[in-house]
OpenMM code with the backbone's topology and positions (N, CA, C; nanometers):
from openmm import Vec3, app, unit

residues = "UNK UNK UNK UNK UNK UNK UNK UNK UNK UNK UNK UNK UNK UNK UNK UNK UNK UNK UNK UNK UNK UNK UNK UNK UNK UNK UNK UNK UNK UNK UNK UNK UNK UNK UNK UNK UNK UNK UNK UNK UNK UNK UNK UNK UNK UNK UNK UNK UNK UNK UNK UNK UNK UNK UNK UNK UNK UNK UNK UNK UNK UNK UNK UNK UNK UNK UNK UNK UNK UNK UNK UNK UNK UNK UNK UNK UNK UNK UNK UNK UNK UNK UNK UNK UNK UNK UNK UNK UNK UNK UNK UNK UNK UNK UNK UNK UNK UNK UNK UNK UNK UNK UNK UNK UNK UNK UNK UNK UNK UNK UNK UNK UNK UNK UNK UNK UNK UNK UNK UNK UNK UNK UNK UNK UNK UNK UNK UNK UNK UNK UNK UNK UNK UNK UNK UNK UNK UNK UNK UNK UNK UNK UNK UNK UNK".split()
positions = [
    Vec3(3.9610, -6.9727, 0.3625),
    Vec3(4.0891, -7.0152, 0.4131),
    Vec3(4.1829, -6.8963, 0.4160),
    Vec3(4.1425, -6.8195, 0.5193),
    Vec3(4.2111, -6.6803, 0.4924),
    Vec3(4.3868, -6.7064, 0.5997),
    Vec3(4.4574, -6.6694, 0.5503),
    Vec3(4.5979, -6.7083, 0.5923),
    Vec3(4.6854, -6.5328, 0.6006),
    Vec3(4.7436, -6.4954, 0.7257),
    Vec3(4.8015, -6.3670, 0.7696),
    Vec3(4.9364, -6.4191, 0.6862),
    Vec3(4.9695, -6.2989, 0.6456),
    Vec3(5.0957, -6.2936, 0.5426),
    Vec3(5.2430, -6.2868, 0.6354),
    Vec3(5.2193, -6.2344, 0.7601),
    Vec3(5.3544, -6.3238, 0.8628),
    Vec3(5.3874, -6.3904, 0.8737),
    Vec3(5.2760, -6.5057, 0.9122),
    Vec3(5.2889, -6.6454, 0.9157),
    Vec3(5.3940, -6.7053, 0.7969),
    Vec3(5.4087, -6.6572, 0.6768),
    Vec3(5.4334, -6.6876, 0.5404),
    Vec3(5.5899, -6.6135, 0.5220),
    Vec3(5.6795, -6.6803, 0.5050),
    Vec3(5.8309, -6.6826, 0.4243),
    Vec3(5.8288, -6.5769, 0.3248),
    Vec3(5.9239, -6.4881, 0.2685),
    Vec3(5.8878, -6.4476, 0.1611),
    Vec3(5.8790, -6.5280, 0.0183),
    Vec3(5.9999, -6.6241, 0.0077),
    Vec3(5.9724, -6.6977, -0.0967),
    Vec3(5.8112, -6.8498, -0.0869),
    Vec3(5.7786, -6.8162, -0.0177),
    Vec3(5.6086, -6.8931, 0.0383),
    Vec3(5.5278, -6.7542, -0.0459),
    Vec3(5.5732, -6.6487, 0.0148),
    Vec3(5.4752, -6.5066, -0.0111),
    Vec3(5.4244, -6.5333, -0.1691),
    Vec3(5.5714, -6.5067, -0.2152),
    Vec3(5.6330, -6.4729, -0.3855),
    Vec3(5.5935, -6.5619, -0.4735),
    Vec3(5.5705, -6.7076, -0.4119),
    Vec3(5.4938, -6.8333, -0.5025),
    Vec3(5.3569, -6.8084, -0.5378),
    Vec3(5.2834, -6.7624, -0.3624),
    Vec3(5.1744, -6.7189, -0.4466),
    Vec3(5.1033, -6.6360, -0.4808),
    Vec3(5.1647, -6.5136, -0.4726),
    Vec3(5.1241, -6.3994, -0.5592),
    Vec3(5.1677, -6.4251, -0.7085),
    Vec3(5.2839, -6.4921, -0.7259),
    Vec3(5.3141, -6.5041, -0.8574),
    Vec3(5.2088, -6.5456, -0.9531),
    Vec3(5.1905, -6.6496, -0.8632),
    Vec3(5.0406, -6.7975, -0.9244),
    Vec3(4.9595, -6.6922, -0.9613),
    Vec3(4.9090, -6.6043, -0.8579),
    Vec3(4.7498, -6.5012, -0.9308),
    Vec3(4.8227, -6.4258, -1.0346),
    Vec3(4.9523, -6.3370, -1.0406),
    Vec3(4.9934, -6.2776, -1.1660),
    Vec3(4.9675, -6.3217, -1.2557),
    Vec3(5.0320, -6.4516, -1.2686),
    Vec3(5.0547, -6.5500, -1.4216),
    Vec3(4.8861, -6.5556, -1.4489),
    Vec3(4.7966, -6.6220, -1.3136),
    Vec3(4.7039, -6.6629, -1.3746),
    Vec3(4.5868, -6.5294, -1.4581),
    Vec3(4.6334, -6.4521, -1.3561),
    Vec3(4.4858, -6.3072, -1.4172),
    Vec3(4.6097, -6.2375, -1.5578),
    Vec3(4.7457, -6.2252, -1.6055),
    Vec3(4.7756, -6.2353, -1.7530),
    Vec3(4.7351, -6.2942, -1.8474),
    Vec3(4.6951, -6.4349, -1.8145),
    Vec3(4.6777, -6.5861, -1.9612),
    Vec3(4.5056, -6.4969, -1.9725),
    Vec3(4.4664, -6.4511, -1.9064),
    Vec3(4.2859, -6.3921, -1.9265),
    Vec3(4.3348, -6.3076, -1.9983),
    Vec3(4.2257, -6.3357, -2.0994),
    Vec3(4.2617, -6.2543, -2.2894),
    Vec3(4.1145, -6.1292, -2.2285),
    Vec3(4.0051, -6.1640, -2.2309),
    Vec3(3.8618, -6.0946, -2.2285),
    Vec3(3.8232, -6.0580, -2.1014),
    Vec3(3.7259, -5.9269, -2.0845),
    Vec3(3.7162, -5.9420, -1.9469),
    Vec3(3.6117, -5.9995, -1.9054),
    Vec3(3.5427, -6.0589, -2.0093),
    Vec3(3.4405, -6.1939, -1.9310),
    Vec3(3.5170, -6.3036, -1.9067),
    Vec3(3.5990, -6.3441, -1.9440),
    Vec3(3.7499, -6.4357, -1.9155),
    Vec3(3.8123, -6.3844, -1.7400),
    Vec3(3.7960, -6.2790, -1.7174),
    Vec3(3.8395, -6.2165, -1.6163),
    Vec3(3.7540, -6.2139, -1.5299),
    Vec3(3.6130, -6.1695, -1.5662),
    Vec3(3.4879, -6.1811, -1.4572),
    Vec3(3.4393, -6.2946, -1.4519),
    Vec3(3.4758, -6.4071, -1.5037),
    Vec3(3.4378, -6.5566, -1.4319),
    Vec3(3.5672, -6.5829, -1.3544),
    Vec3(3.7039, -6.5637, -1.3632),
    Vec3(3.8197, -6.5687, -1.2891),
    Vec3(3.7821, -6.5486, -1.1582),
    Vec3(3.7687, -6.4190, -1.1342),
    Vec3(3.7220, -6.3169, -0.9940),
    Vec3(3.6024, -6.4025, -0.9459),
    Vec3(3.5299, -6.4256, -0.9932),
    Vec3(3.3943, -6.4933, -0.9825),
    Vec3(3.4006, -6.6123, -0.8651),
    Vec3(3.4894, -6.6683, -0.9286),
    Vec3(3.5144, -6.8077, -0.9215),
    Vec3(3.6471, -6.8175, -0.7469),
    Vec3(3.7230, -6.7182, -0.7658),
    Vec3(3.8016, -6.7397, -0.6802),
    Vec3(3.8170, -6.6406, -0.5384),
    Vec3(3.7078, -6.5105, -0.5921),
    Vec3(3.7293, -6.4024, -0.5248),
    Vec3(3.6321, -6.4349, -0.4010),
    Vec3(3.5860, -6.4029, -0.3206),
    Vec3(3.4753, -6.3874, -0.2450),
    Vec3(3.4004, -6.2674, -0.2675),
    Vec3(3.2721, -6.2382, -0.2135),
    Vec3(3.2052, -6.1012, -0.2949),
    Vec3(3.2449, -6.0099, -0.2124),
    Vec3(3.2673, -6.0072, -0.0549),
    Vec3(3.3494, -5.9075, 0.0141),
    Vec3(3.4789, -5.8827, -0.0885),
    Vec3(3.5641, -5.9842, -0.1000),
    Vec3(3.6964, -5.9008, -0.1624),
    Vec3(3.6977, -5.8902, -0.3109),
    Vec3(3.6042, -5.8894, -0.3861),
    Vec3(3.6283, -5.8004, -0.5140),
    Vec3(3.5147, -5.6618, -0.4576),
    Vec3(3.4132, -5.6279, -0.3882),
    Vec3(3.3558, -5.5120, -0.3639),
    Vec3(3.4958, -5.4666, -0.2959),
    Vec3(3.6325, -5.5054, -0.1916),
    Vec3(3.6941, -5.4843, -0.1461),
    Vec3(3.7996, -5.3841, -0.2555),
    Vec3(3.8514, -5.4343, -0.3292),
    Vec3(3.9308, -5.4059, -0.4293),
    Vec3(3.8431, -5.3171, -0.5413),
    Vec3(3.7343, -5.3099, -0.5832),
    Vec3(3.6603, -5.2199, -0.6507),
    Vec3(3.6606, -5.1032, -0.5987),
    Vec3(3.6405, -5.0931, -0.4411),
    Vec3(3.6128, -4.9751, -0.3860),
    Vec3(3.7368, -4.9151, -0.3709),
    Vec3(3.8527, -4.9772, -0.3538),
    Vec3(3.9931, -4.9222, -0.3409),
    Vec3(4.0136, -4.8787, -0.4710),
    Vec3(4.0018, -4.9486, -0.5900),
    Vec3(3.9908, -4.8579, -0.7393),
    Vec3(3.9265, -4.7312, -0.7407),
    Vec3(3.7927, -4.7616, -0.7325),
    Vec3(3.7120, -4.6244, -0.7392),
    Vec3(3.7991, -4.5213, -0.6127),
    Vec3(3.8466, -4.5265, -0.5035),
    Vec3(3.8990, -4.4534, -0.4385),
    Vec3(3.9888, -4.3722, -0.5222),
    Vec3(4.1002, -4.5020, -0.5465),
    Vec3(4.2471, -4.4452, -0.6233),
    Vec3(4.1607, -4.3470, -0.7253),
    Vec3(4.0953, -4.3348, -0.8034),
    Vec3(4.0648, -4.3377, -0.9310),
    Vec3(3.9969, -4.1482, -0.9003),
    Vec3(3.8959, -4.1518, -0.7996),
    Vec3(3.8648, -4.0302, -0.7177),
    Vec3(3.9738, -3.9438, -0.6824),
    Vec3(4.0873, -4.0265, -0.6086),
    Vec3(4.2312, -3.9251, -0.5527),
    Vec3(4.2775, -3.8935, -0.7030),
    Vec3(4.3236, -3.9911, -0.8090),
    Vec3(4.3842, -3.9290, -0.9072),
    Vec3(4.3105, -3.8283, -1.0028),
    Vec3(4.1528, -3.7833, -0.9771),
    Vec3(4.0940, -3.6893, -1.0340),
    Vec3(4.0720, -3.5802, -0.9286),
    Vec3(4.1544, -3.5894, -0.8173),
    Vec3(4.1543, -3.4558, -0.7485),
    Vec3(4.0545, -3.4114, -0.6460),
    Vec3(3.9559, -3.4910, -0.6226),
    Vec3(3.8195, -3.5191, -0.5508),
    Vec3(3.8238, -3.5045, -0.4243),
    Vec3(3.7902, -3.3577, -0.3516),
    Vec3(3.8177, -3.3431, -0.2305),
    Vec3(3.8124, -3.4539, -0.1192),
    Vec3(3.8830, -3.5306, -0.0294),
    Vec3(3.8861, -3.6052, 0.0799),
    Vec3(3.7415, -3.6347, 0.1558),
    Vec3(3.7059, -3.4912, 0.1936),
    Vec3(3.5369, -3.4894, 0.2508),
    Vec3(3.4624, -3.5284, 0.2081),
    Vec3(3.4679, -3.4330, 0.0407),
    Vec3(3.3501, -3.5514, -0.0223),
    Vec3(3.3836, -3.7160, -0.1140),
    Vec3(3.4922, -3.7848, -0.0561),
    Vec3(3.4872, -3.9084, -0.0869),
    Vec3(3.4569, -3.9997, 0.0263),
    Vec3(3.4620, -3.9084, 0.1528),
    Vec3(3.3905, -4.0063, 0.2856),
    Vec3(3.2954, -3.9812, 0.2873),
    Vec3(3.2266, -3.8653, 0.2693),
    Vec3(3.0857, -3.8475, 0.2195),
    Vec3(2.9960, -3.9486, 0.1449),
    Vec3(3.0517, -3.9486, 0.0170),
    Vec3(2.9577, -3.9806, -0.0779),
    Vec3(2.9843, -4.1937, -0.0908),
    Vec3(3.1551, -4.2220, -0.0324),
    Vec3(3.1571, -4.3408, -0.0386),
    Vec3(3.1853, -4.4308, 0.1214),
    Vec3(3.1631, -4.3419, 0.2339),
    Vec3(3.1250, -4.4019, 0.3520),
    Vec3(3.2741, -4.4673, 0.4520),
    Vec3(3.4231, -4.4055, 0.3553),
    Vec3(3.5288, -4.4597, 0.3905),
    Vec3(3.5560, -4.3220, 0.4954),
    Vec3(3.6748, -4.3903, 0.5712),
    Vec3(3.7472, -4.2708, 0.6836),
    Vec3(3.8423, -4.2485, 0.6270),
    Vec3(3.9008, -4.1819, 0.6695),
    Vec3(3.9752, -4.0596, 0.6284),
    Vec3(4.1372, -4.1528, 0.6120),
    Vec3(4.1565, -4.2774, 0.7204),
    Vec3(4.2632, -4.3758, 0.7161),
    Vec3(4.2640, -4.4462, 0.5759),
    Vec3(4.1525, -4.5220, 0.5338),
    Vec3(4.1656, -4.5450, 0.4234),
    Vec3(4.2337, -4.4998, 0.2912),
    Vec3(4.1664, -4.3546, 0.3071),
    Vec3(4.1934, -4.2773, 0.1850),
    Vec3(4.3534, -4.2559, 0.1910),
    Vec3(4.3969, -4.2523, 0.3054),
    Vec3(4.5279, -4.1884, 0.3211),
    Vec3(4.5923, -4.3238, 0.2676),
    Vec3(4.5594, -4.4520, 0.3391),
    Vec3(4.6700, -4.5773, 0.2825),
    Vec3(4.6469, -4.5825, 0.1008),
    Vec3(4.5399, -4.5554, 0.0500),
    Vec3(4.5523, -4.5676, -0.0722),
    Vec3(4.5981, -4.4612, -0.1616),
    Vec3(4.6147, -4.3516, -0.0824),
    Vec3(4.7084, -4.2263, -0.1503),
    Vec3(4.8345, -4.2873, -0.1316),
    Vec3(4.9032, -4.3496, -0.0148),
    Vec3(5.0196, -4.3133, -0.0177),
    Vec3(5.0801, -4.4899, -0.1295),
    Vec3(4.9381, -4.5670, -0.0848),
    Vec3(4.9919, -4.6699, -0.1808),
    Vec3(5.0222, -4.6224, -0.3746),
    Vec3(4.9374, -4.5302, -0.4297),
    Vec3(4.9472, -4.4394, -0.4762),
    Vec3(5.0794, -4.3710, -0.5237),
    Vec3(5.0977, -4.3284, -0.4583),
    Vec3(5.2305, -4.2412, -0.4631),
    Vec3(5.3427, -4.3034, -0.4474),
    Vec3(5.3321, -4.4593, -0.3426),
    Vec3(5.4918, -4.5005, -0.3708),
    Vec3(5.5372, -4.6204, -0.4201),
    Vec3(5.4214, -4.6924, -0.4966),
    Vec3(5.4290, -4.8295, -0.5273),
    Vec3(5.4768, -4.7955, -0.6717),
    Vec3(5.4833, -4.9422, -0.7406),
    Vec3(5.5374, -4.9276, -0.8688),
    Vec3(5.4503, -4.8371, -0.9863),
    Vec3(5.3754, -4.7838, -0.9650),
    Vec3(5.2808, -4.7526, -1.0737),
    Vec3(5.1520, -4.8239, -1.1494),
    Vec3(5.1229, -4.9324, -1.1247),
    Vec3(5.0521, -5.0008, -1.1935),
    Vec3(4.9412, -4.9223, -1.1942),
    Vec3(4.9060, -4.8760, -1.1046),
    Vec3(4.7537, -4.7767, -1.1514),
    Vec3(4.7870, -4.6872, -1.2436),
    Vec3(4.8781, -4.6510, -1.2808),
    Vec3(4.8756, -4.5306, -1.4011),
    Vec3(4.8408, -4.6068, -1.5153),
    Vec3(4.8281, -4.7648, -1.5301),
    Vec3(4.7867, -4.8084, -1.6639),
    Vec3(4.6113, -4.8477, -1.6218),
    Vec3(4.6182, -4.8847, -1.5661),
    Vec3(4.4573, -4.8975, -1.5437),
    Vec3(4.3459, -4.7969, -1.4792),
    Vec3(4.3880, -4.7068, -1.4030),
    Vec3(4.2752, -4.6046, -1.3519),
    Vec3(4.2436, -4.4638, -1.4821),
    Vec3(4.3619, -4.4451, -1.5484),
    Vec3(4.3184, -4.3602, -1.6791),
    Vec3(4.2179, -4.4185, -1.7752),
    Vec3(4.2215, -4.5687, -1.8439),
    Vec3(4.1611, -4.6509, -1.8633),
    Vec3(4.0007, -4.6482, -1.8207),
    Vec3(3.9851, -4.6118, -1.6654),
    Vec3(3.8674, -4.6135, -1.6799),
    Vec3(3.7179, -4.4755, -1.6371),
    Vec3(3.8719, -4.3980, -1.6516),
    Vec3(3.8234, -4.2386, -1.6989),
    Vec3(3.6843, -4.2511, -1.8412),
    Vec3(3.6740, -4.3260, -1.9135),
    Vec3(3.5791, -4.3655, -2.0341),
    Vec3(3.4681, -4.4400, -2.0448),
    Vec3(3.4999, -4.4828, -1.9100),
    Vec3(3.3494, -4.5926, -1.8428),
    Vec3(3.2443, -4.5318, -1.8085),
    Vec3(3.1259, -4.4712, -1.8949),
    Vec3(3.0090, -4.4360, -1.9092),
    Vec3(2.9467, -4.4739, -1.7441),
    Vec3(2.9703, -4.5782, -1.7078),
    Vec3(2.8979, -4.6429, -1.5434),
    Vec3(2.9717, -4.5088, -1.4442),
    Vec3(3.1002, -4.5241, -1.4400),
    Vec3(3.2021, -4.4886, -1.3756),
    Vec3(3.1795, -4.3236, -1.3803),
    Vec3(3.2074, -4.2708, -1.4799),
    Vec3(3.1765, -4.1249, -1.5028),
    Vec3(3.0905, -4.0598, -1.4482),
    Vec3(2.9635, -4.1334, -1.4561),
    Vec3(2.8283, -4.0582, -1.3889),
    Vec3(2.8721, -4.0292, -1.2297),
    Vec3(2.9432, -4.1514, -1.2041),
    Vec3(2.9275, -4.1499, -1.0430),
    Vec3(3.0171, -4.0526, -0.9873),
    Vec3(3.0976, -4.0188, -1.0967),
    Vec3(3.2212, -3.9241, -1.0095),
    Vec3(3.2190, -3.7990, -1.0598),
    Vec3(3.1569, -3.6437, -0.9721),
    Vec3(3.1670, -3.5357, -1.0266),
    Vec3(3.2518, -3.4816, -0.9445),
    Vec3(3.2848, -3.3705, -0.9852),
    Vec3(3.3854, -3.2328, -0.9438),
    Vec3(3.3387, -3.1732, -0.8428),
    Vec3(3.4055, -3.2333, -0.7056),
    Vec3(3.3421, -3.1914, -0.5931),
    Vec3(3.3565, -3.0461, -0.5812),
    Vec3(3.4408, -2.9748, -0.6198),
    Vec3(3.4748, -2.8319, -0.6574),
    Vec3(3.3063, -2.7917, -0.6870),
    Vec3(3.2544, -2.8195, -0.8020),
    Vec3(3.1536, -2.7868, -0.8499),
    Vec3(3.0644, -2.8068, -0.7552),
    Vec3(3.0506, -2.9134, -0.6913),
    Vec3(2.8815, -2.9606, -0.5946),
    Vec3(2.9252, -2.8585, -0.5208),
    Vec3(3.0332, -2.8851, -0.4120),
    Vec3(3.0553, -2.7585, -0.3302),
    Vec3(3.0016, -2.6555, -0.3486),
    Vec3(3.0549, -2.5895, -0.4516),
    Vec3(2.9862, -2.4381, -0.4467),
    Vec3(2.8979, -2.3404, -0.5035),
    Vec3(2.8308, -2.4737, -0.6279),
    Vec3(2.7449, -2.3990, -0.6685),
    Vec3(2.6232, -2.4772, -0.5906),
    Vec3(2.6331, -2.5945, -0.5188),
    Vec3(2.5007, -2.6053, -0.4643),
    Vec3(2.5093, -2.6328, -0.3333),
    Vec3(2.6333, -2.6537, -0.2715),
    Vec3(2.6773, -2.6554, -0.1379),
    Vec3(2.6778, -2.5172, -0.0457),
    Vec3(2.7797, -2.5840, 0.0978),
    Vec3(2.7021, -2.4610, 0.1887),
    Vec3(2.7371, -2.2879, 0.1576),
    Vec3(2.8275, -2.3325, 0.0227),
    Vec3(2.9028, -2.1506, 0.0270),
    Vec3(2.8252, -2.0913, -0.1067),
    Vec3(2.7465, -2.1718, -0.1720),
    Vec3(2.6677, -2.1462, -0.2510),
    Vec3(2.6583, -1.9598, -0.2667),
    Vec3(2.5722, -1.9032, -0.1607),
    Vec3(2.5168, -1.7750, -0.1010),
    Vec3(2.6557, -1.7359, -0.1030),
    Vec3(2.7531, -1.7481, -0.0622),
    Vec3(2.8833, -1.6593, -0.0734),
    Vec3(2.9130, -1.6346, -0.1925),
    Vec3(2.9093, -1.7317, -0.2705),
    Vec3(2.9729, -1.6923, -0.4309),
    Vec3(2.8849, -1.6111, -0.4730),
    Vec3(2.7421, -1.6606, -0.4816),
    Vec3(2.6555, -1.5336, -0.5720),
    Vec3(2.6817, -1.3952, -0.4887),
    Vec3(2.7077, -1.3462, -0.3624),
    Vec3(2.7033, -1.2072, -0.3291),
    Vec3(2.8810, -1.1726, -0.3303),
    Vec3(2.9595, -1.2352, -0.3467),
    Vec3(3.1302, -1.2031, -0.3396),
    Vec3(3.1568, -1.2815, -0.4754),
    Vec3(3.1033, -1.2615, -0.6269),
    Vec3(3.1428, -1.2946, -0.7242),
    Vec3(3.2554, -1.2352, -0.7932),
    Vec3(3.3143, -1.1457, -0.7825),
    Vec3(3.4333, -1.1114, -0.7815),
    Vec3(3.5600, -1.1985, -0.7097),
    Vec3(3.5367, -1.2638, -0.6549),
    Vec3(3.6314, -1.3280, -0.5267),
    Vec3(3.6187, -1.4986, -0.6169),
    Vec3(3.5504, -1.5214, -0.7259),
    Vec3(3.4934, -1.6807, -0.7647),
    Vec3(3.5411, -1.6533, -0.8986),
    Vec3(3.6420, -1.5853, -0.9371),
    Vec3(3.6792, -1.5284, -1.1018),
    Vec3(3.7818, -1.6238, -1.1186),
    Vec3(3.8642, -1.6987, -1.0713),
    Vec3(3.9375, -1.8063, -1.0769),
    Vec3(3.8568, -1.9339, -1.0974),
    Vec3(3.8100, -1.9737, -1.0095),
    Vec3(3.7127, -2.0950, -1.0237),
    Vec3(3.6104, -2.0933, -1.1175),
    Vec3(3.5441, -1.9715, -1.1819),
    Vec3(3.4517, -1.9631, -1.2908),
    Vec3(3.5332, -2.0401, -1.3963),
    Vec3(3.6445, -1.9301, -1.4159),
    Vec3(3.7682, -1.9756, -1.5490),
    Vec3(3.7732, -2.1362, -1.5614),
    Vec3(3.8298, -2.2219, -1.4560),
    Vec3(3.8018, -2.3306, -1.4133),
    Vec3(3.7466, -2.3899, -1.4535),
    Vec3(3.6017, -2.3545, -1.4269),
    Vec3(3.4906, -2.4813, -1.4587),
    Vec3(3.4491, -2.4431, -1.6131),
    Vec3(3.4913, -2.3140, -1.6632),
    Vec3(3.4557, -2.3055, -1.8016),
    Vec3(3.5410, -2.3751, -1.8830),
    Vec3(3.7145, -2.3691, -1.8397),
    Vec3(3.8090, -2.4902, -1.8964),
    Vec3(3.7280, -2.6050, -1.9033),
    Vec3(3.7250, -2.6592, -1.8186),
    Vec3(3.6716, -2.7921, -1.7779),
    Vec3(3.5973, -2.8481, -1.8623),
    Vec3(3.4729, -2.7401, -1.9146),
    Vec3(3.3476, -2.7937, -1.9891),
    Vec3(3.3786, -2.8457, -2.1570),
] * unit.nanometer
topology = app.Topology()
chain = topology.addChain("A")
for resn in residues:
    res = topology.addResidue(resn, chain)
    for name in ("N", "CA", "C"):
        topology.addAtom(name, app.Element.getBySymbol(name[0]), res)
């Protein structure tokens, strides 16, 4: 029963977004939360909203643009609406995308495109013969470690 948000008043809007606020707060656990979603989401729109996390979550670790259409199959529009949602909404991702900087699942999947780039990507051969010119980015990835 999918319904365009024009069609809809703002105080129509505000009732029921409120309703999902209140209702995904009273969820104490997140198996409390993953039968919630379960139950009300469709599997398009929680893969929908997962993938917009993992996006946000990629932009706020700095993850070159290329390789997040690369490796997660989005255009380049996407990435941009969820940067700028990002940058000018209230913040709520600053409490939840740090959060899941610690997720053992999550971690594996997201490396330092800096790193793939160039030690096994196409400039690979440039750095080993112009290593003098890679004395910044060494420093870098030795911070990093």
């Amino acid at each position: 029963m999918k319904i365009k948000s024009g069609v809809l008043n703002d105080k129509e809007k505000d009732k029921f977004i409120d309703m999902l606020y209140v209702g995904v707060g009273k969820l104490k656990s997140q198996k409390d939360i993953k039968h919630f979603l379960r139950d009300f989401l469709t599997e398009s729109e929680k893969i929908m909203i997962g993938r917009r996390m993992l996006i946000a979550q990629r932009l706020l670790y700095r993850q070159p643009y290329d390789q997040i259409v690369r490796e997660m199959g989005v255009g380049l529009d996407t990435i941009y609406k969820i940067r700028n949602w990002l940058n000018s909404g209230p913040g709520g991702h600053k409490d939840i995308i740090p959060k899941l900087k610690n997720t053992r699942r999550l971690r594996k999947k997201i490396n330092s495109g800096f790193r793939d780039y160039y030690v096994s990507g196409p400039f690979a051969e440039l750095r080993k013969r112009y290593r003098s010119h890679y004395w910044l980015a060494d420093l870098l990835e030795e911070l990093n470690r």
